[in-house]
MITI-527503 format. One record per atom (N, C-alpha, C, CB): residue number from 1; atom name; x, y, z. Coordinates in steps of 0.2 Angstrom, whole numbers, always signed. Glycine has a CB too. Layout:
N
 pos site    xx    yy    zz
 NUM   CA     X     Y     Z
...
This chain:
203
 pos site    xx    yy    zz
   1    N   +39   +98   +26
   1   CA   +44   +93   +23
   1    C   +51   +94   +26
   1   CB   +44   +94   +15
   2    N   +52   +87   +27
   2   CA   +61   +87   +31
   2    C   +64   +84   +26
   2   CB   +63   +84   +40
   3    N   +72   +84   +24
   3   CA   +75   +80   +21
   3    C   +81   +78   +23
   3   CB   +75   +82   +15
   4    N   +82   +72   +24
   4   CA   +88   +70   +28
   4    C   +92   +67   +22
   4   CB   +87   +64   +34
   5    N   +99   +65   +24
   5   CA  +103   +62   +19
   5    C  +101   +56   +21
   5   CB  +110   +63   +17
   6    N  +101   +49   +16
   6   CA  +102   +43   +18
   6    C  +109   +41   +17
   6   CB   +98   +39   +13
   7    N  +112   +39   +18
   7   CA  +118   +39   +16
   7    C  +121   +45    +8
   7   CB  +119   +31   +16
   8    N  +125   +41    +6
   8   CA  +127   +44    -1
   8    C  +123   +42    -6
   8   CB  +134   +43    -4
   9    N  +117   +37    -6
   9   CA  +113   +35    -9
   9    C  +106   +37   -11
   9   CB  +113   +31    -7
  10    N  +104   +42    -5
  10   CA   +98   +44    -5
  10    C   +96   +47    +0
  10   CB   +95   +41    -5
  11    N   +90   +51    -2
  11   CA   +88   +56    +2
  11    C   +81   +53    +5
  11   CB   +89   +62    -3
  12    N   +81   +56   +13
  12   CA   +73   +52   +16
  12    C   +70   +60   +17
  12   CB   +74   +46   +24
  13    N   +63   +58   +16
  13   CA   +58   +64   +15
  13    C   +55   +63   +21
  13   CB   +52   +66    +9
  14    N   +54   +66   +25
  14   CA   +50   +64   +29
  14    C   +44   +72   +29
  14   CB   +54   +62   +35
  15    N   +36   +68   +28
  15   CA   +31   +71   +26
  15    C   +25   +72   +33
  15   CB   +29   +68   +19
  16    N   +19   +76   +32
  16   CA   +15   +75   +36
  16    C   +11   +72   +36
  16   CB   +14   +78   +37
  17    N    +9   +67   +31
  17   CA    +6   +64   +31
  17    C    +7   +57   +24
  17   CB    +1   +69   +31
  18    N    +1   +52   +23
  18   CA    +1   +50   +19
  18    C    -2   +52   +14
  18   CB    +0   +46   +20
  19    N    -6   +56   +13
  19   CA    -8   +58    +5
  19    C    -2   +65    +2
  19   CB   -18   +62    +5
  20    N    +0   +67    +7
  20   CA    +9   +70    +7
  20    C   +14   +65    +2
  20   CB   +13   +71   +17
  21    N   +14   +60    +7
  21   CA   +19   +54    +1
  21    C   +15   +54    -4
  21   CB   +20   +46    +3
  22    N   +11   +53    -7
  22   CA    +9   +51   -12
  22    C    +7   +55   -17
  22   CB    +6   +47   -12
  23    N    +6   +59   -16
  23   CA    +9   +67   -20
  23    C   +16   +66   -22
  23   CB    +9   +74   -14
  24    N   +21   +67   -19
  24   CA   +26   +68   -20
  24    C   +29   +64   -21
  24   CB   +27   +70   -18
  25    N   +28   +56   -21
  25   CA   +29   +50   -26
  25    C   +27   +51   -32
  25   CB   +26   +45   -24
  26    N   +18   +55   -33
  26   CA   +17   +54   -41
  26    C   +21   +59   -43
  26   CB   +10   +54   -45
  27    N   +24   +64   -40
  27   CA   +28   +70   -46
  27    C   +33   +67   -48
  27   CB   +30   +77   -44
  28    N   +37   +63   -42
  28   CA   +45   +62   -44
  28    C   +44   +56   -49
  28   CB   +50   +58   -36
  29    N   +39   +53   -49
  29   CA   +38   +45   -54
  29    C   +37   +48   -60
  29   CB   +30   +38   -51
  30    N   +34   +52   -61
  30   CA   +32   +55   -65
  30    C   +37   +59   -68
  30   CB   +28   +59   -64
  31    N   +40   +60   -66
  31   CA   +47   +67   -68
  31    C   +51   +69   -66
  31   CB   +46   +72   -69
  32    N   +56   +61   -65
  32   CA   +63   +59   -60
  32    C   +67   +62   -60
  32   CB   +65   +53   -60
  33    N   +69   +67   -54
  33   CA   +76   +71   -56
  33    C   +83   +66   -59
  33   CB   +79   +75   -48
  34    N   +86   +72   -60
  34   CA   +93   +65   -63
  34    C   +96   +63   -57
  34   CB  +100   +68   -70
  35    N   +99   +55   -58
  35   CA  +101   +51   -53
  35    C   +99   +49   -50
  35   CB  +105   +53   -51
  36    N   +90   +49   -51
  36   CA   +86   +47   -47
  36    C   +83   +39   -50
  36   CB   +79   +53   -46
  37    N   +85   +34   -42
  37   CA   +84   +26   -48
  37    C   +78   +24   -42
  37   CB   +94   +18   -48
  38    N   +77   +24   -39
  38   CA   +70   +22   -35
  38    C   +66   +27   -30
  38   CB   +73   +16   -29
  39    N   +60   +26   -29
  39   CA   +55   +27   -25
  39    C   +54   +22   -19
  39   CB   +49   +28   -29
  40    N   +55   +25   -13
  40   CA   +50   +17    -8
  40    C   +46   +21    -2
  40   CB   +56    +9    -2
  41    N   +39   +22    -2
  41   CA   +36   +27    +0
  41    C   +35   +25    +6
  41   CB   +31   +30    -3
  42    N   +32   +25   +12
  42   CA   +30   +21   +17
  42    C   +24   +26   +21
  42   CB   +37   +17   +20
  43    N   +22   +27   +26
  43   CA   +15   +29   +29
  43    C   +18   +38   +29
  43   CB   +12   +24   +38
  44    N   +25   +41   +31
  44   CA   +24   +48   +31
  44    C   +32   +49   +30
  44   CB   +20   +52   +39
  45    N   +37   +45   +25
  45   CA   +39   +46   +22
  45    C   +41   +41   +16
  45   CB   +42   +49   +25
  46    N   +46   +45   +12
  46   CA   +50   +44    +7
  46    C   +54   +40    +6
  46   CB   +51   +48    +6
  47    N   +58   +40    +3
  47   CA   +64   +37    +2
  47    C   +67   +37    -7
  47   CB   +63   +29    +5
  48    N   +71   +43    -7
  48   CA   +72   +42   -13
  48    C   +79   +41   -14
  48   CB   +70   +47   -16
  49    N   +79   +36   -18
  49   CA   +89   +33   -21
  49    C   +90   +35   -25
  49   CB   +91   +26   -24
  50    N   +98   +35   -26
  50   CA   +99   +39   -31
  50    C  +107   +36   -33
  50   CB   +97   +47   -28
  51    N  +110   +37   -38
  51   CA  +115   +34   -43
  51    C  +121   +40   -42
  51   CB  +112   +33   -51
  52    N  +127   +39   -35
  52   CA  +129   +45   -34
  52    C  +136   +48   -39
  52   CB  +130   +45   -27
  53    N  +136   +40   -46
  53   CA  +140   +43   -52
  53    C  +137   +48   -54
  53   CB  +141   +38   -58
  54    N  +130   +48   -55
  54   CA  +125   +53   -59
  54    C  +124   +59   -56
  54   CB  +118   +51   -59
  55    N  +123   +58   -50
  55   CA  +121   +65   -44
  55    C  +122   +64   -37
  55   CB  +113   +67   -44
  56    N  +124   +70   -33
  56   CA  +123   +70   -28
  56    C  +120   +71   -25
  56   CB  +125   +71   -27
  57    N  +120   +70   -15
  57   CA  +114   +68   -11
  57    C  +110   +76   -11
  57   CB  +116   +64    -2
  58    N  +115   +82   -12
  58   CA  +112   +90   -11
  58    C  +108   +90   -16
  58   CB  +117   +98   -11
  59    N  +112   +89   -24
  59   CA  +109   +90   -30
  59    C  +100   +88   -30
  59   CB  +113   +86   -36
  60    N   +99   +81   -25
  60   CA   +94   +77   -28
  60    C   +89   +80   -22
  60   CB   +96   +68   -29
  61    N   +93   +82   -16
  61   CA   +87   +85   -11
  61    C   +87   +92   -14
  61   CB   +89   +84    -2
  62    N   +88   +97   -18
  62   CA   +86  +102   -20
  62    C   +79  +102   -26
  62   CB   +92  +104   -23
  63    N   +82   +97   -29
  63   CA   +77   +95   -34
  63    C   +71   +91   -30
  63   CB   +80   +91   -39
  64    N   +71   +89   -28
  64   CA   +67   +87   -22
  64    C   +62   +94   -21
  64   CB   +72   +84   -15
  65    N   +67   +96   -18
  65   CA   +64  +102   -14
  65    C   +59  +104   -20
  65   CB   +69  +109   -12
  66    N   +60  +106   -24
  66   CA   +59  +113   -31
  66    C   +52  +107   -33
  66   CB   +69  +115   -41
  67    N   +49  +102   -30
  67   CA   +45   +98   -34
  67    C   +38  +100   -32
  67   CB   +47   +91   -33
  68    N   +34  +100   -37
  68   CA   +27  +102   -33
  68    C   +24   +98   -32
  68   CB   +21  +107   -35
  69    N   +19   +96   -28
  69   CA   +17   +87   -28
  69    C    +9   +87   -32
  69   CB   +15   +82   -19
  70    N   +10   +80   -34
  70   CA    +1   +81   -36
  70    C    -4   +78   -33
  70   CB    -2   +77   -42
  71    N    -9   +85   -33
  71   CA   -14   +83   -28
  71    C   -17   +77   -28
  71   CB   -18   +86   -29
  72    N   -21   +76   -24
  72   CA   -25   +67   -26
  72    C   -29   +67   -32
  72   CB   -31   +65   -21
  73    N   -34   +72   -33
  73   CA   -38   +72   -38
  73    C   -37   +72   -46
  73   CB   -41   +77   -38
  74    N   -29   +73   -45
  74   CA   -25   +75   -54
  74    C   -21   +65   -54
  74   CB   -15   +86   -54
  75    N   -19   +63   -48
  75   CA   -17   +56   -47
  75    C   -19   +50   -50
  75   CB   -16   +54   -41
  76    N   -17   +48   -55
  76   CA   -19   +42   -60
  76    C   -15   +35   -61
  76   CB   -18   +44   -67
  77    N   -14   +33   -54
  77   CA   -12   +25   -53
  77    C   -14   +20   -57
  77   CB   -15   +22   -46
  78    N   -20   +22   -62
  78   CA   -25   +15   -62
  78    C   -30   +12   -56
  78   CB   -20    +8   -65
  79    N   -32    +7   -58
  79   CA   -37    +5   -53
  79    C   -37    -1   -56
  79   CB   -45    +9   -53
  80    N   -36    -7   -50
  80   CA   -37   -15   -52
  80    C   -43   -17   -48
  80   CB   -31   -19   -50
  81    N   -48   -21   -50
  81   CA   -51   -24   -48
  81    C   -52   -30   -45
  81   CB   -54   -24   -50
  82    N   -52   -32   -39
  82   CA   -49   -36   -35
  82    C   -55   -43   -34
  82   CB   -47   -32   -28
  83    N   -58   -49   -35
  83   CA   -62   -52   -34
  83    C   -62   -57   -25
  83   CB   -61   -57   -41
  84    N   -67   -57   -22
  84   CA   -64   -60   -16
  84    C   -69   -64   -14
  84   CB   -62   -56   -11
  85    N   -69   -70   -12
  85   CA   -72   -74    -8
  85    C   -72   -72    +0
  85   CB   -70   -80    -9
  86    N   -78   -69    +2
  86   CA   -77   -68    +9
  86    C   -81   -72   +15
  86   CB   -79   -62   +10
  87    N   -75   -78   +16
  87   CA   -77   -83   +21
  87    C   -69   -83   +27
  87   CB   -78   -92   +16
  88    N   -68   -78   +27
  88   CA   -61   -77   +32
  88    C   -63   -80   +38
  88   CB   -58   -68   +33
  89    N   -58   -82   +43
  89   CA   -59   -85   +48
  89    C   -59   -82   +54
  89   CB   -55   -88   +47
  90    N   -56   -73   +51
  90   CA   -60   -69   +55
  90    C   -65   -65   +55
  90   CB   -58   -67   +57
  91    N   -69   -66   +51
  91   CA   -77   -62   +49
  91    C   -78   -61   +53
  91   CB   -82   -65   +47
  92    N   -82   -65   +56
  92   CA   -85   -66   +61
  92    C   -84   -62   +68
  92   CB   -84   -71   +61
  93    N   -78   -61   +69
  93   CA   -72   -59   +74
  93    C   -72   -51   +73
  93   CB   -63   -63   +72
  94    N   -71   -48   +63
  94   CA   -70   -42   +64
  94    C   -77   -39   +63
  94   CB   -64   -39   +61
  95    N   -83   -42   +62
  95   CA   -89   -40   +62
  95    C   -91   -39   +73
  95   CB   -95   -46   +57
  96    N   -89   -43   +77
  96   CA   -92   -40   +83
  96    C   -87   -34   +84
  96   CB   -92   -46   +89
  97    N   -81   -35   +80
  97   CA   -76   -28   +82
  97    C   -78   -23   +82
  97   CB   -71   -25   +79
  98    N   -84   -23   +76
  98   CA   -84   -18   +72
  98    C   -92   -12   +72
  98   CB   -83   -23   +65
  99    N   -94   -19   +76
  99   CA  -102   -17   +77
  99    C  -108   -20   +72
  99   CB  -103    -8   +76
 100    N  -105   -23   +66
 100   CA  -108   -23   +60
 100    C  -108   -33   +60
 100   CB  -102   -16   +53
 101    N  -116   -32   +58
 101   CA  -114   -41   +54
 101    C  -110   -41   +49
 101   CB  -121   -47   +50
 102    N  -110   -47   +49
 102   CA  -106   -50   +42
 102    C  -107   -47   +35
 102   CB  -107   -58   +42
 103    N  -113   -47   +32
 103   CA  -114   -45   +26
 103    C  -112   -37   +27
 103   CB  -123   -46   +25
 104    N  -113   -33   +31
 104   CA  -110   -26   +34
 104    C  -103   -24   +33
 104   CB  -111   -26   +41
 105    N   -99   -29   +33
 105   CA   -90   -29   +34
 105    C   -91   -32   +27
 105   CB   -84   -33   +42
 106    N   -93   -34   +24
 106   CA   -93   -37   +16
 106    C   -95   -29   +11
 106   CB  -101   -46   +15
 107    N  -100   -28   +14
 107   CA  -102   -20   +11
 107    C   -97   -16   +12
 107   CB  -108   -16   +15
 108    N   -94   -14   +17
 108   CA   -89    -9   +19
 108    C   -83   -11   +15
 108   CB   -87   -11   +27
 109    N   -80   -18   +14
 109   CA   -74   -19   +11
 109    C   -75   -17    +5
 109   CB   -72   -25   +12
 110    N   -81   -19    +3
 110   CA   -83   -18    -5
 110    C   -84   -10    -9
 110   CB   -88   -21    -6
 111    N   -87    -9    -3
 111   CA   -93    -3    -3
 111    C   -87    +4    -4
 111   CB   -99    -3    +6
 112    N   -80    +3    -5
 112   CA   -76   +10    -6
 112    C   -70    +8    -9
 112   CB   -74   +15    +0
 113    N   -66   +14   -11
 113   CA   -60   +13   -18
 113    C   -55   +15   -14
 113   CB   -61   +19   -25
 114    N   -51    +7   -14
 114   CA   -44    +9    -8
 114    C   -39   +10   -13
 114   CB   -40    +1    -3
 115    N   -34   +15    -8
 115   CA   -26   +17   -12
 115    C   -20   +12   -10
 115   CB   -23   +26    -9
 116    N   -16   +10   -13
 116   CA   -11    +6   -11
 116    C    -6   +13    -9
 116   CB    -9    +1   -17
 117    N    -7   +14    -4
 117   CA    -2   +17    +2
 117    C    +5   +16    +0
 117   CB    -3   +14   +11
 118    N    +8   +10    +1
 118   CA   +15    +8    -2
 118    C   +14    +0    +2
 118   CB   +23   +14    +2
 119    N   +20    -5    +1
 119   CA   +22    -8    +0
 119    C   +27   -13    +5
 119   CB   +23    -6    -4
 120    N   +28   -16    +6
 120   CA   +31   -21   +12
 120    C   +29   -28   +16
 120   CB   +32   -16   +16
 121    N   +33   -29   +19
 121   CA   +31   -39   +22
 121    C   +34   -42   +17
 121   CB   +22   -42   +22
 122    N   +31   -42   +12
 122   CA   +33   -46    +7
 122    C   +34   -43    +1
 122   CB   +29   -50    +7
 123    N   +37   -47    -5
 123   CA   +37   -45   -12
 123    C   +29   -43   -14
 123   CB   +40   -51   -16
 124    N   +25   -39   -15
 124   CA   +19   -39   -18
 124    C   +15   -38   -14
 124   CB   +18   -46   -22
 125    N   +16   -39    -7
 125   CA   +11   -36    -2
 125    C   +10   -29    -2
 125   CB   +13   -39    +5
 126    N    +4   -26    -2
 126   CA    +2   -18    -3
 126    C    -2   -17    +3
 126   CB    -3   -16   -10
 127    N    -2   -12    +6
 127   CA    -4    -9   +12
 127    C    -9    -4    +6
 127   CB    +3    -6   +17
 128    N   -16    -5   +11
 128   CA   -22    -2    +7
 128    C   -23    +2   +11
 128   CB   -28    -6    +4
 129    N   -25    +8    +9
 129   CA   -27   +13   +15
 129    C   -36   +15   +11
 129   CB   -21   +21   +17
 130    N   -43   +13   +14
 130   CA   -47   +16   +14
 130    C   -52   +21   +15
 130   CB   -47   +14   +16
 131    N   -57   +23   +13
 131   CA   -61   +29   +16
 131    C   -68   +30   +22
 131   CB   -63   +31   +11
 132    N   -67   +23   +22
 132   CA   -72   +21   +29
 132    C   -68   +18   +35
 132   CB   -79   +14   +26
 133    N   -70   +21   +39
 133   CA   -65   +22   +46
 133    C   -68   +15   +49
 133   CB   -66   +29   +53
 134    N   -74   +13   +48
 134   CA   -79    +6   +52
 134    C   -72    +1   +53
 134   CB   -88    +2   +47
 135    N   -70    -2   +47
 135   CA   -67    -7   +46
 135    C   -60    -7   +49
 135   CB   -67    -9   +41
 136    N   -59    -2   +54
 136   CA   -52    -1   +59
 136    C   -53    -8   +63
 136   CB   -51    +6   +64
 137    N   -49   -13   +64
 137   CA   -48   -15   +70
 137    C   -39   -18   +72
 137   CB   -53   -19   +71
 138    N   -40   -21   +77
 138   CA   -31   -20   +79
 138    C   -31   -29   +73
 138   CB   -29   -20   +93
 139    N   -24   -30   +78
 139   CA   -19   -35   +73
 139    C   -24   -40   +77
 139   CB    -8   -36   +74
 140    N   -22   -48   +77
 140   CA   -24   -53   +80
 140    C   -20   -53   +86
 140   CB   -24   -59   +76
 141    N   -22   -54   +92
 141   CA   -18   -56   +99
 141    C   -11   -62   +98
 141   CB   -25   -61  +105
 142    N   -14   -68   +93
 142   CA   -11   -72   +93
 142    C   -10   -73   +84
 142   CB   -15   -78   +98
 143    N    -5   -71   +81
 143   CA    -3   -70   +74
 143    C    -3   -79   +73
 143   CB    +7   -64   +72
 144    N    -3   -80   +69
 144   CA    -5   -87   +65
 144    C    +1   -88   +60
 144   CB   -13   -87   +61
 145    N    +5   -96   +60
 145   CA   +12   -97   +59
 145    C   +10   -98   +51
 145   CB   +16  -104   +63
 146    N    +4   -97   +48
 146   CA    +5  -101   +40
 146    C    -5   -96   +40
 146   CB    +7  -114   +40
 147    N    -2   -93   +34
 147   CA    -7   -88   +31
 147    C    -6   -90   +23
 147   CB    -5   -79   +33
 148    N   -13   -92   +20
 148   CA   -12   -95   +11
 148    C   -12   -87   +10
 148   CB   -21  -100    +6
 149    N    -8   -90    +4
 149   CA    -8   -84    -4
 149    C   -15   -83    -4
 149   CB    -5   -88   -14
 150    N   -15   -78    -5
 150   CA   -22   -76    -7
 150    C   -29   -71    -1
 150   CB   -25   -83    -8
 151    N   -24   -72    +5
 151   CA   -28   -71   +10
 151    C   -31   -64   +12
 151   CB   -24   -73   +14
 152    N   -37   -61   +12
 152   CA   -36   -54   +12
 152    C   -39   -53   +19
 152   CB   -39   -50    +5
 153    N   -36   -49   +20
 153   CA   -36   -45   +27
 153    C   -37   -40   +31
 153   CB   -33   -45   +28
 154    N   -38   -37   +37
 154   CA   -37   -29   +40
 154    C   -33   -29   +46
 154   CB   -44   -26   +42
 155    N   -30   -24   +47
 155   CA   -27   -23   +53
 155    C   -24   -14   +53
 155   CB   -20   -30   +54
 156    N   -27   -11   +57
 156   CA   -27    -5   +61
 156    C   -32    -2   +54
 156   CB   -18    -1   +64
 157    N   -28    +3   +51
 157   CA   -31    +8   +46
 157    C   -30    +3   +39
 157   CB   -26   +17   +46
 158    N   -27    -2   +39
 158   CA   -25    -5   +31
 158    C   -29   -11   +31
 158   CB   -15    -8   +30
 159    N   -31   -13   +23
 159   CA   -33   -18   +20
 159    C   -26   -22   +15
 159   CB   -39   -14   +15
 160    N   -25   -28   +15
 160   CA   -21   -30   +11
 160    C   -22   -38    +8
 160   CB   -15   -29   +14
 161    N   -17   -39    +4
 161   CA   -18   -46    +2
 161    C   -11   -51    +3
 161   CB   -19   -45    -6
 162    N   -11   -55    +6
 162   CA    -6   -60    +7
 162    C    -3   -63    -1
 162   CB   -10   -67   +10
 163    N    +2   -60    -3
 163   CA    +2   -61   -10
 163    C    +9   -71   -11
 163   CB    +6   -50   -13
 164    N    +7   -72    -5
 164   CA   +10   -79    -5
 164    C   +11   -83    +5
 164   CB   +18   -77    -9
 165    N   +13   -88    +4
 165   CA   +11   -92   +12
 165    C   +16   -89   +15
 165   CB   +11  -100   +13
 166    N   +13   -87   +22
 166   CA   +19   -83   +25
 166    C   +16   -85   +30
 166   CB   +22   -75   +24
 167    N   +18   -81   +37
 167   CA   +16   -82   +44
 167    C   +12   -72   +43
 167   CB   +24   -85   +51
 168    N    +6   -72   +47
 168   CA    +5   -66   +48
 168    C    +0   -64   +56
 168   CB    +2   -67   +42
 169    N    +0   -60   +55
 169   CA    -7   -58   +62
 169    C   -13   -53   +59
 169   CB    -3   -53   +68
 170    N   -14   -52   +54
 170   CA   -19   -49   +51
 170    C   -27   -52   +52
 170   CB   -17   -49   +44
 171    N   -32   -49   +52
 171   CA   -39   -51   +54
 171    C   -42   -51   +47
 171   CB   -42   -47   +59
 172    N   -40   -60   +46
 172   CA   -43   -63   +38
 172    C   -49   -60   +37
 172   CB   -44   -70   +37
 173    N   -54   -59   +31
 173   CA   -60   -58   +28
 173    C   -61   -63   +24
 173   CB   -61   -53   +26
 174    N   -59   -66   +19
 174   CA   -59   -67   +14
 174    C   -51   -70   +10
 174   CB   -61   -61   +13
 175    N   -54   -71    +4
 175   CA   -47   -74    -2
 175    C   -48   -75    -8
 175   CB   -43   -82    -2
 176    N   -44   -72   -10
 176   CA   -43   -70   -19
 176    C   -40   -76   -22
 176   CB   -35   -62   -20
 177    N   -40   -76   -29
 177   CA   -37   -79   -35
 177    C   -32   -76   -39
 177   CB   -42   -81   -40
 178    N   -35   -68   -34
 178   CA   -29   -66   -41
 178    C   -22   -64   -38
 178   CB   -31   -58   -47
 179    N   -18   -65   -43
 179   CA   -11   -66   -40
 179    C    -6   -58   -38
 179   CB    -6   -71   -47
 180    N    -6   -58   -33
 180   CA    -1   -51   -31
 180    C    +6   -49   -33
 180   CB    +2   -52   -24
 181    N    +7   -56   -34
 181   CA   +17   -55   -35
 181    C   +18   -61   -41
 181   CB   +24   -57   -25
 182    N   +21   -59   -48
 182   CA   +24   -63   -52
 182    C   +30   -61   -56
 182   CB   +18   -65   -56
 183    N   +35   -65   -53
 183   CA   +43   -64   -56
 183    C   +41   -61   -65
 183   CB   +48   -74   -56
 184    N   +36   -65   -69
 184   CA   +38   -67   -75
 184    C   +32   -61   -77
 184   CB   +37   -76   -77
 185    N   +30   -58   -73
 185   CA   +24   -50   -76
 185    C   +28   -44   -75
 185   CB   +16   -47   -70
 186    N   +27   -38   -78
 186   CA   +33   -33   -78
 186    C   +26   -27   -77
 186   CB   +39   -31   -87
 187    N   +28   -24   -71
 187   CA   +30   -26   -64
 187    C   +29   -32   -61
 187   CB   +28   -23   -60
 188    N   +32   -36   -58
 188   CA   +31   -42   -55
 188    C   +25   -38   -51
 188   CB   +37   -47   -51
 189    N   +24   -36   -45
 189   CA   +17   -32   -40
 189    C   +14   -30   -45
 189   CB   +18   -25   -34
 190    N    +9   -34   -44
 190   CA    +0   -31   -47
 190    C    -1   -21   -45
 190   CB    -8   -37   -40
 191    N    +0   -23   -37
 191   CA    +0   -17   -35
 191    C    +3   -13   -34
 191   CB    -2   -16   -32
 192    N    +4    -7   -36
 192   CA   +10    -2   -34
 192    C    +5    +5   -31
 192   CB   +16    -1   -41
 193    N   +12   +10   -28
 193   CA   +10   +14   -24
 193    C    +4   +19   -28
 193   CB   +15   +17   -21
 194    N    +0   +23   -23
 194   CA    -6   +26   -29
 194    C   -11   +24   -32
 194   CB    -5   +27   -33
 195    N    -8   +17   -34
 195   CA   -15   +14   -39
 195    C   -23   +13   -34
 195   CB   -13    +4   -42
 196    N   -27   +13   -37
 196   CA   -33   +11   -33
 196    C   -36    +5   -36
 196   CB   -39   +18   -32
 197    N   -37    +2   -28
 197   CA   -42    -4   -30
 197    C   -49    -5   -26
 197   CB   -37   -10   -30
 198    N   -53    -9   -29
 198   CA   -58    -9   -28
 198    C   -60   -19   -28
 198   CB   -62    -3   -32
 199    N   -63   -21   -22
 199   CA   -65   -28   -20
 199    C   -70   -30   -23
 199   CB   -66   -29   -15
 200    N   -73   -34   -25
 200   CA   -80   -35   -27
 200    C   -80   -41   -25
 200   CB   -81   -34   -35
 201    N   -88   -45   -22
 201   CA   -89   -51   -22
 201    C   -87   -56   -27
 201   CB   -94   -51   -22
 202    N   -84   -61   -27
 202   CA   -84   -65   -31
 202    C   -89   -70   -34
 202   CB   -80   -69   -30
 203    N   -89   -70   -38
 203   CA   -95   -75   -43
 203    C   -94   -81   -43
 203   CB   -96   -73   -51
């Protein structure tokens, strides 16, 4: 574990890994040193903010330090259930990727319990990291100017959801009903870091 200053505002971790971040997201979320006002985790580090009326950047990277993280097995995100229609436009595309027909990359997607890694692109968009390596494949050659809300996707090691219309390069599968990101829900993101979710066919 390395800790840099962010400016007078925060301190950046940098970890060895991603179940490293998220360890040490659930301890700090759990049991925020003082002056500590945000978490933003991202694939192998941290980022922690901090309020430098309250505390400073040493005080908070000490406490930082002094933190033990939680393992995966003690980590209690919750778990959302995710409903999908899988008619994506690139099915088809990341089943020859993949080796596997189509009903096969429907099994795969379904068939394990993703973590939301952390968060970015957009408001509400989650980066899903998996346990079955089959469903790796790269971005699309040619990213596409207008991707629907709802769109769910893969691209390298992540699963995610289009949580509104944007432009994207992700290899569609599928599309949800249920909503990612809502101003007027507390948290507005459905998903946040840790939690696990799991896809299910839609009915």
């Amino acid at each position: 574990m390395r800790l840099l200053p962010y400016g007078d505002r925060g301190v950046l971790v940098e970890l060895a890994d991603l179940d490293a971040v998220l360890g040490l997201h659930a301890a700090l979320a759990a049991d925020p040193p003082a002056g500590v006002v945000d978490l933003v985790p991202a694939a192998r580090t941290l980022l922690v903010r901090l309020d430098p009326a309250v505390a400073s950047v040493a005080a908070v990277a000490a406490a930082v330090r002094a933190v033990r993280p939680v393992p995966d097995v003690d980590r209690d995100g919750g778990q959302v259930e995710v409903p999908v229609t899988y008619d994506g436009e690139d099915l088809d595309e990341v089943a020859r990727r993949t080796g596997l027909d189509v009903d096969g990359v429907v099994a795969a997607h379904t068939g394990q319990t993703w973590t939301v890694a952390f968060a970015g692109f957009a408001p509400g968009f989650a980066y899903l990291v998996g346990e079955d390596d089959r469903l790796r494949v790269p971005r699309r050659d040619d990213p596409r100017t207008r991707v629907p809300a709802g769109a769910v996707g893969l691209a390298d090691a992540f699963s995610g959801v289009y949580p509104r219309v944007s432009p994207g390069g992700w290899q569609l599968i599928g599309r949800t009903e249920t909503s990612m990101w809502d101003p007027d829900r507390a948290p507005p993101a459905l998903l946040t870091p840790g939690m696990r979710v799991r896809f299910v066919v839609a009915s």
